[in-house]
LOZA-51334 format. One record per residue (C-alpha): x, y, z; residue in one letter. Coordinates in Angstrom, 3 decimals, padded with zeros to 6 digits. Layout:
# residues N
((X,Y,Z),a)
...
END
This chain:
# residues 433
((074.049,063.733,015.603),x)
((073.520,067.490,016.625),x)
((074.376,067.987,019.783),x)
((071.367,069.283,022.546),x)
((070.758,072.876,022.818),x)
((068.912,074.600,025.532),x)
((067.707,078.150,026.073),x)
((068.761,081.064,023.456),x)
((070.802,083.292,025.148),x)
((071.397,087.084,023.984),x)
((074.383,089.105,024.759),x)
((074.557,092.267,024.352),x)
((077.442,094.159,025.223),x)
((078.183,098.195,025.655),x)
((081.280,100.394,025.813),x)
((085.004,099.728,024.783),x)
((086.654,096.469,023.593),x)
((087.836,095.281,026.844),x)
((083.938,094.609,027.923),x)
((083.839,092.892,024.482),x)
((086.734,090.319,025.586),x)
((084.860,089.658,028.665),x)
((081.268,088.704,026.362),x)
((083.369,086.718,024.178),x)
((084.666,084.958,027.124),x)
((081.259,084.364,028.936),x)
((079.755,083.441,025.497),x)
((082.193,080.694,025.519),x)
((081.874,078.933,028.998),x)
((077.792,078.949,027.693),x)
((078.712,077.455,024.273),x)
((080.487,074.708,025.910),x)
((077.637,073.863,028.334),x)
((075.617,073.346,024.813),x)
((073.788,076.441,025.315),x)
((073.080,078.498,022.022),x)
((074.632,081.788,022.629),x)
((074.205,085.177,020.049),x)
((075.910,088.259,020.663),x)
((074.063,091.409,020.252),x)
((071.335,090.000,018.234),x)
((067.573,090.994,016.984),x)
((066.494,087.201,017.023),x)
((063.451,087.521,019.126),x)
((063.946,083.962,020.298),x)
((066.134,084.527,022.648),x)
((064.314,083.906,025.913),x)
((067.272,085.294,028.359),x)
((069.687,088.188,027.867),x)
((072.946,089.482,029.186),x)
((073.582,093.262,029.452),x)
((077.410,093.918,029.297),x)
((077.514,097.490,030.704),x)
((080.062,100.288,030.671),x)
((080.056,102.852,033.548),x)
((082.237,104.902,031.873),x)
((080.944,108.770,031.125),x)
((077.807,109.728,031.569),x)
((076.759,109.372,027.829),x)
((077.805,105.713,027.889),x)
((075.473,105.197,031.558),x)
((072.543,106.451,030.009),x)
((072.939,104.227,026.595),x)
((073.338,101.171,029.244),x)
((070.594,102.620,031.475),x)
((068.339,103.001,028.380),x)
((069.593,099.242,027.063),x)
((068.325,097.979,030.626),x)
((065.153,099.641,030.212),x)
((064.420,098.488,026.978),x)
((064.672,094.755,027.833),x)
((062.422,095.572,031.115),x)
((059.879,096.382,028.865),x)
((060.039,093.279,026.899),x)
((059.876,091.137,029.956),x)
((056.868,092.568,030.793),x)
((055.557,092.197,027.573),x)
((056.331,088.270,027.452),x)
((059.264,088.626,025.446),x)
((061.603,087.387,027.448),x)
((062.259,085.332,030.703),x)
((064.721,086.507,032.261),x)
((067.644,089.979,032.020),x)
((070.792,089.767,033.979),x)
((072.823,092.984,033.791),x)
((076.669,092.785,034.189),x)
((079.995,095.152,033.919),x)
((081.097,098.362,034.827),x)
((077.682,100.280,035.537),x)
((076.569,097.448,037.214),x)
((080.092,097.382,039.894),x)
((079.230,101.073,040.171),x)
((075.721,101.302,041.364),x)
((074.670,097.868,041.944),x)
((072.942,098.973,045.184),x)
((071.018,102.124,043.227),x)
((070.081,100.269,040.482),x)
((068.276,097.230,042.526),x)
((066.680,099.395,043.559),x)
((065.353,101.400,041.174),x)
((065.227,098.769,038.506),x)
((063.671,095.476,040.314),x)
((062.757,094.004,037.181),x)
((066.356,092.352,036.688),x)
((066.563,089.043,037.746),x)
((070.251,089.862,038.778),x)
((073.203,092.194,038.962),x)
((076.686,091.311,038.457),x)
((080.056,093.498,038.788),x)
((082.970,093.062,037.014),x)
((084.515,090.076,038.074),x)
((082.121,087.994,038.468),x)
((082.177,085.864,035.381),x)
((081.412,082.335,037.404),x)
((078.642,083.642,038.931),x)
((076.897,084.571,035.987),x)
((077.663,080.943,034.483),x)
((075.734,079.623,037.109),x)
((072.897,082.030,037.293),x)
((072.067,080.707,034.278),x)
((071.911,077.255,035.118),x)
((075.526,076.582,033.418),x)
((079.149,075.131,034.952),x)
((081.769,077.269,034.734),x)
((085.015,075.495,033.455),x)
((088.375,076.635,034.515),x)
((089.602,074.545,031.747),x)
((088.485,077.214,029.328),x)
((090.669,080.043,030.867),x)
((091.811,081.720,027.400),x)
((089.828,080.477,025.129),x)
((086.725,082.691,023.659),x)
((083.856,082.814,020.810),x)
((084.728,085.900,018.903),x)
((082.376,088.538,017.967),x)
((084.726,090.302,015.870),x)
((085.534,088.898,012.332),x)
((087.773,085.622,012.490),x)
((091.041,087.488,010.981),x)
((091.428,090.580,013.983),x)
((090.966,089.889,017.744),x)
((091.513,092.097,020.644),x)
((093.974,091.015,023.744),x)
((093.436,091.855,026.857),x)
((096.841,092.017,028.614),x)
((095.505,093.586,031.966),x)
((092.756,094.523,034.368),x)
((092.211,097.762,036.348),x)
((094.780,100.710,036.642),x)
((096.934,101.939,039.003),x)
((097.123,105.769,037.642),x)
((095.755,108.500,039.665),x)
((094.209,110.755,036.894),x)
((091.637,113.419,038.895),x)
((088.740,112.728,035.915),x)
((088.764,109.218,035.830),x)
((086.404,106.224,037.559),x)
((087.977,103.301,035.684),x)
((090.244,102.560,038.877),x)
((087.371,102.486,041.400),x)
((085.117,100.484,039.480),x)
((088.188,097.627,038.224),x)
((090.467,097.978,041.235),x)
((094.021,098.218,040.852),x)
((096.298,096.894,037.731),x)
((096.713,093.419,037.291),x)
((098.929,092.141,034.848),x)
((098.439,088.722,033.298),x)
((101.415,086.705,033.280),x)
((103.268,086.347,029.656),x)
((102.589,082.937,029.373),x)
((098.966,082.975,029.682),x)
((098.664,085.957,027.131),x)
((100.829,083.530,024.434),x)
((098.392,080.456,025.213),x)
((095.988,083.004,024.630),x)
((097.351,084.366,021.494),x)
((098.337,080.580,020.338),x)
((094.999,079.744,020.388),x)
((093.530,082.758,018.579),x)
((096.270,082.288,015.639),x)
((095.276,078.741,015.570),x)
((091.689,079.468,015.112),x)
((092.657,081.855,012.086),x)
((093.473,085.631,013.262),x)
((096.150,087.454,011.674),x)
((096.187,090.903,013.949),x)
((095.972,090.593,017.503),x)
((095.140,094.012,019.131),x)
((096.803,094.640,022.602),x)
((094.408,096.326,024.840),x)
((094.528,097.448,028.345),x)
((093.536,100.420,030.977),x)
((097.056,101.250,030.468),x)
((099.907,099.440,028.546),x)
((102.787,101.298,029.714),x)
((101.924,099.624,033.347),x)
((102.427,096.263,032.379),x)
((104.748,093.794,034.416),x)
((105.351,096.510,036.992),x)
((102.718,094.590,039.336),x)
((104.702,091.126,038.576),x)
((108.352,092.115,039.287),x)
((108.722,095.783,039.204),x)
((109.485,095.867,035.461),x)
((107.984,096.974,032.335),x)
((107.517,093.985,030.337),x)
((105.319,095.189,027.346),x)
((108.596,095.132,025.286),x)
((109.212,091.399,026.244),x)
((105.449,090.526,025.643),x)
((105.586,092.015,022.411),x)
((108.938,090.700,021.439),x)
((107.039,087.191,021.940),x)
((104.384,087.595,020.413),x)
((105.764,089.178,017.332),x)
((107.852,085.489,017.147),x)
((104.770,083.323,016.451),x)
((104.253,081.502,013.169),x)
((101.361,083.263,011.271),x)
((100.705,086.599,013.334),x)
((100.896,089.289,010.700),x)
((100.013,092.741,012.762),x)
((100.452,093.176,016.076),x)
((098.882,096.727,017.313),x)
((099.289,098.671,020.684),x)
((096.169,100.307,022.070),x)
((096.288,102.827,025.157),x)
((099.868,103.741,026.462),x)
((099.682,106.070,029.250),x)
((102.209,109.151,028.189),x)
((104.310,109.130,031.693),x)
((107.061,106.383,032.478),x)
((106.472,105.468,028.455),x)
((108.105,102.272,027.689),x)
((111.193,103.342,025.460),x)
((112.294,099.768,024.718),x)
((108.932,099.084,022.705),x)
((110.356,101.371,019.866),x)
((113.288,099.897,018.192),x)
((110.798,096.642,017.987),x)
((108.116,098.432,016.426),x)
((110.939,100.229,013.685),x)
((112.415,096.720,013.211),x)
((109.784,093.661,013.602),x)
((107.489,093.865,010.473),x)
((104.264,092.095,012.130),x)
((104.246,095.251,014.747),x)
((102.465,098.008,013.588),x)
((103.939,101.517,013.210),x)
((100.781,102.608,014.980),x)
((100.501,103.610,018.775),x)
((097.474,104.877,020.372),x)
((098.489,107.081,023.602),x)
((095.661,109.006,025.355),x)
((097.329,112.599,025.949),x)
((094.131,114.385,027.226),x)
((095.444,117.577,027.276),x)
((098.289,120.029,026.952),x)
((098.643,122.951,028.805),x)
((100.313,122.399,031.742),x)
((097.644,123.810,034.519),x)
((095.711,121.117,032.726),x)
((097.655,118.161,032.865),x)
((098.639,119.416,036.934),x)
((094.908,119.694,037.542),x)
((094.195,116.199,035.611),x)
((097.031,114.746,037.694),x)
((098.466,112.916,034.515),x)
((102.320,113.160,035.968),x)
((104.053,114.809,033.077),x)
((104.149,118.552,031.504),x)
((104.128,120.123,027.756),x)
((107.178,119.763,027.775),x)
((107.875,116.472,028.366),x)
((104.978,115.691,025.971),x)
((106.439,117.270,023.141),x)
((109.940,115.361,023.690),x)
((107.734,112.149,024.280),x)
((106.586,112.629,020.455),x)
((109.556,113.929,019.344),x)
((111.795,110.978,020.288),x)
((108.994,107.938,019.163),x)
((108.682,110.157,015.687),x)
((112.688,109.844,015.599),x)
((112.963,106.238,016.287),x)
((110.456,105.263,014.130),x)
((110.115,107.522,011.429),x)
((106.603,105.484,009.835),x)
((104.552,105.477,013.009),x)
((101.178,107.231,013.189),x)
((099.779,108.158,015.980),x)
((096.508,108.177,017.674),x)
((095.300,110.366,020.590),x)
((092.322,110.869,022.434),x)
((092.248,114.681,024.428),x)
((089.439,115.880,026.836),x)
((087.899,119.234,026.626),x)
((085.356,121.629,029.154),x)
((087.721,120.132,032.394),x)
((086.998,122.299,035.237),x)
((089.019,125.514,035.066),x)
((089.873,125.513,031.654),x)
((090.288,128.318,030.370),x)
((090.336,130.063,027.039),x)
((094.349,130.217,027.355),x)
((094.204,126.362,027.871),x)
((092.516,125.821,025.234),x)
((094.084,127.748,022.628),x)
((097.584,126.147,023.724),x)
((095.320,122.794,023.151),x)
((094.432,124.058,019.672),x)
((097.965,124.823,019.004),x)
((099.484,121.536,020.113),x)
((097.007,119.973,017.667),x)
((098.305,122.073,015.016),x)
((101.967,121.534,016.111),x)
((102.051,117.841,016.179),x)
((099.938,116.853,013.302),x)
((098.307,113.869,014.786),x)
((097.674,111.041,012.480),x)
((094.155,110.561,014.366),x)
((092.277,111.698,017.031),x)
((089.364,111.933,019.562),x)
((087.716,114.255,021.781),x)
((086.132,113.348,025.555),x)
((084.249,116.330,026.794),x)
((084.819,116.303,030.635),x)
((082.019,114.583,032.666),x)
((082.170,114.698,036.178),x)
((082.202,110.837,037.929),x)
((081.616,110.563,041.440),x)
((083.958,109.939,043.729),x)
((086.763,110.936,041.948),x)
((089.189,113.545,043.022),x)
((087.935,115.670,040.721),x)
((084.096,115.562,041.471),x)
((085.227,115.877,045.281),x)
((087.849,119.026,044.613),x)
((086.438,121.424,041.256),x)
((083.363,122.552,040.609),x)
((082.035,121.596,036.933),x)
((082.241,125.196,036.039),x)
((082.230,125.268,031.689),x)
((079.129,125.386,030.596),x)
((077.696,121.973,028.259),x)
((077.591,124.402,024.940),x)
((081.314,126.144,025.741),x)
((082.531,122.325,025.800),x)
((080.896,121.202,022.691),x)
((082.009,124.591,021.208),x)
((085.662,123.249,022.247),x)
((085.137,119.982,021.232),x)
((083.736,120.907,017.667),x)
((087.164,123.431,016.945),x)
((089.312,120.457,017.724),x)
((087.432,118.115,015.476),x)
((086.769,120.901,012.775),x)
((091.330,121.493,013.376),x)
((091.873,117.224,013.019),x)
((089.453,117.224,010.289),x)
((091.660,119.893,007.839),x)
((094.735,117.820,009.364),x)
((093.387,114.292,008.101),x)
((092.210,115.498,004.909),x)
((095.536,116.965,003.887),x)
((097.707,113.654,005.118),x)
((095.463,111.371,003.286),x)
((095.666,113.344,000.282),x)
((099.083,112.633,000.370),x)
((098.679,108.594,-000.103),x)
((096.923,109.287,-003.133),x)
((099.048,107.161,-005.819),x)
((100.338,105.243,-003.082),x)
((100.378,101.252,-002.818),x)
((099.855,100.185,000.359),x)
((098.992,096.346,002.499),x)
((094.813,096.499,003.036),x)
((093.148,093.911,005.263),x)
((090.060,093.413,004.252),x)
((087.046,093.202,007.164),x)
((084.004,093.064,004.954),x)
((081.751,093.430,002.496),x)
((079.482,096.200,002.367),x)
((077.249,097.441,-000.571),x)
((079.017,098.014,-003.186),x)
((082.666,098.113,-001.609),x)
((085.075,095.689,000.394),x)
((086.212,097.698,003.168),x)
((089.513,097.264,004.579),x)
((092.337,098.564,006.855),x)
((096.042,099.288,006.776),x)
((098.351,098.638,008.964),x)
((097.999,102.473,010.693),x)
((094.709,101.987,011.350),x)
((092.257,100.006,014.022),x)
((088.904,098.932,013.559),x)
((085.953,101.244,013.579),x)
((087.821,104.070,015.191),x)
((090.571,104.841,012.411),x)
((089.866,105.656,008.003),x)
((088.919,102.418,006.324),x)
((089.681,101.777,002.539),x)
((086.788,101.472,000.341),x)
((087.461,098.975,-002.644),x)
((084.552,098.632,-005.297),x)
((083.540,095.040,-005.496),x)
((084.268,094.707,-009.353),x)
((087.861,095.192,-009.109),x)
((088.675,091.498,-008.366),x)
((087.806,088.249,-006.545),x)
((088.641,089.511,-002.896),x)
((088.634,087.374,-000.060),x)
((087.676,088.619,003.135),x)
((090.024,088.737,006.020),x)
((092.856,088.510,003.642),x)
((095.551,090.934,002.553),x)
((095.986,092.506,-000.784),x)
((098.394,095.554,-002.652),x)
((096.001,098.372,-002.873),x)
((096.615,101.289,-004.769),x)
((094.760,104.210,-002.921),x)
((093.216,106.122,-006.301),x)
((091.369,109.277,-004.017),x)
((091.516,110.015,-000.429),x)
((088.827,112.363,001.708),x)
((089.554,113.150,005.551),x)
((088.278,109.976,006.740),x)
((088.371,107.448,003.893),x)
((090.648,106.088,001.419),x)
((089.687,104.290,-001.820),x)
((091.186,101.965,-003.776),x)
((092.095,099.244,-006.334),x)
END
């Protein structure tokens, strides 16, 4: 016999992958209470929905703003019973946005997980801690290894909205990771504020090397992949694992920002060019394989044209195997909204950012060229029209070039791995057979 369901409920869920681990988990303390949960969906059945917000830059406010809004509309329409609004934006302006926005039954920070369980008529069981619905395909999950940050950097909000860095203890993050391989994913993807931090809260160590070393030891975990390392106090030990266990990718993803050293003083991101240069230098020696991801920001105020052309250079210089650009919005209450003006103009930043995606571009196109020919591992995440697309191991999902495989080459399973030959490349996208 079927078991009872109640009430649709919709989640929807905006900004990075760490708000994503927190849906997954609220979608499964509502599953278990035999409530019919859907995650980002169009089903207009759905009679309650969950906003997951992120408070991040200002063009990631006004998408959540504008989600909110949207959903206002259909409860006034009839649509819809009730809209609860949780996550970052929601921490931030809770106060403002009561205010302004009455319409929501209620607001909910970041923390706050029980409480929402309950506003919705559910009990919240502790016995669940680690255990989650995913939204992502069954064969890739994201781990979330820490909350908040403990880094100072002048541009950023993430530390007054989350608090300070908490590091989960190993244990919990193998149950975790246990239970995920047991339920059939192959690459677990570390994720964090900041990495580099982790353990230091527990016992004054950096443990991410003894994490990983543990997690690269259980049965069935084929890629493990780091996401956000924070470039100062790096954690050395983490390389001669990644050169030597083959479930950790050769892939790291460290957020750089910016080059120049009036920059990175201004930013207060506690290193120089210098030592940023060495910092590459020494990971591309000890592991010859990895590729590297970066994200930089551009239109910071007091940047000038000198920064930027050292920017353009270091870009140049280092050859980055991928790369974003953040122009510079200024967040209140950070040291930088309280101690620089906002002094480039919007079209001189997008001018910036533009030249340093036009530089990564050229960069991308020639490196992929050169895996033309090549045979390389390909995870494959789906189907779509008339390609499987999949990943290697030196890439992450959605952010990073996907292979294209035409769906006539062979029975292909998804979430599987197969020997693909990579037959053209263009900057973004590899094909294959």
């Amino acid at each position: 016999m079927s078991r009872e369901k109640k009430n649709i409920i919709n989640i929807i869920t905006l900004g990075c992958s760490k708000n994503l681990v927190d849906s997954e988990v609220l979608m499964k303390q509502l599953d278990s209470n035999n409530i019919t949960v859907v995650h980002d969906s169009d089903r207009k059945n759905a009679k309650t929905i969950i906003i997951n917000t992120c408070g991040f830059i200002n063009d990631a406010k006004e998408e959540s703003v504008n989600m909110i809004l949207e959903y206002v509309q259909a409860k006034e329409r009839g649509d819809i019973d009730n809209l609860y609004v949780m996550g970052c934006l929601a921490e931030r302006y809770k106060s403002a946005l009561k205010k302004e926005i009455p319409e929501v039954d209620k607001f909910f920070g970041v923390n706050s997980l029980e409480e929402v369980v309950k506003a919705v008529g559910a009990k919240f069981k502790k016995e669940l801690i680690g255990e989650r619905m995913l939204t992502t395909p069954a064969h890739f999950a994201y781990l979330k290894i820490s909350e908040g940050c403990n880094r100072s950097c002048s541009f950023c909000a993430i530390p007054l909205i989350r608090g300070k860095h908490k590091s989960k203890p190993i244990e919990t993050i193998i149950l975790e990771a246990e239970k995920l391989v047991k339920n059939g994913v192959k690459e677990l993807i570390l994720i964090a504020q900041d990495l580099s931090y982790y353990g230091l809260d527990l016992d004054q160590k950096q443990k991410l090397p003894e994490l990983i070393n543990r997690l690269s030891e259980l049965k069935n975990v084929e890629w493990i992949r780091l996401h956000y390392l924070y470039p100062a106090n790096f954690p050395f030990e983490i390389l001669p694992l990644i050169r030597e266990k083959n479930n950790i990718c050769k892939y790291l993803d460290i957020a750089l920002q910016h080059i120049s050293n009036n920059m990175l003083s201004a930013m207060k991101r506690n290193i120089t060019k210098e030592k940023t240069y060495q910092l590459i230098s020494e990971i591309r020696e000890a592991v010859p394989e990895i590729k590297l991801r970066t994200s930089l920001m551009v239109g910071y105020p007091g940047e000038s044209k000198a920064d930027f052309e050292e920017l353009k250079q270091f870009v140049s210089d280092i050859q980055f195997d991928r790369l974003g650009v953040f122009i510079y919005s200024e967040e209140e209450n950070t040291y930088a909204q309280k101690n620089y003006k906002d002094n480039i103009s919007a079209d001189v930043k997008q001018m910036r950012k533009d030249e340093i995606m036009q530089l990564q571009q050229d960069i991308s196109s020639k490196l992929n060229a050169k895996l033309e020919g090549k045979t390389m591992k390909v995870l494959i995440d789906r189907k779509e029209n008339d390609f499987f697309i999949g990943r290697t191991e030196f890439d992450s999902p959605e952010i990073d070039n996907e292979v294209l495989i035409p769906i006539h080459t062979k029975k292909i399973t998804l979430g599987k791995f197969y020997n693909i030959k990579i037959t053209k490349a263009n900057e973004y996208d590899l094909y294959g057979e």
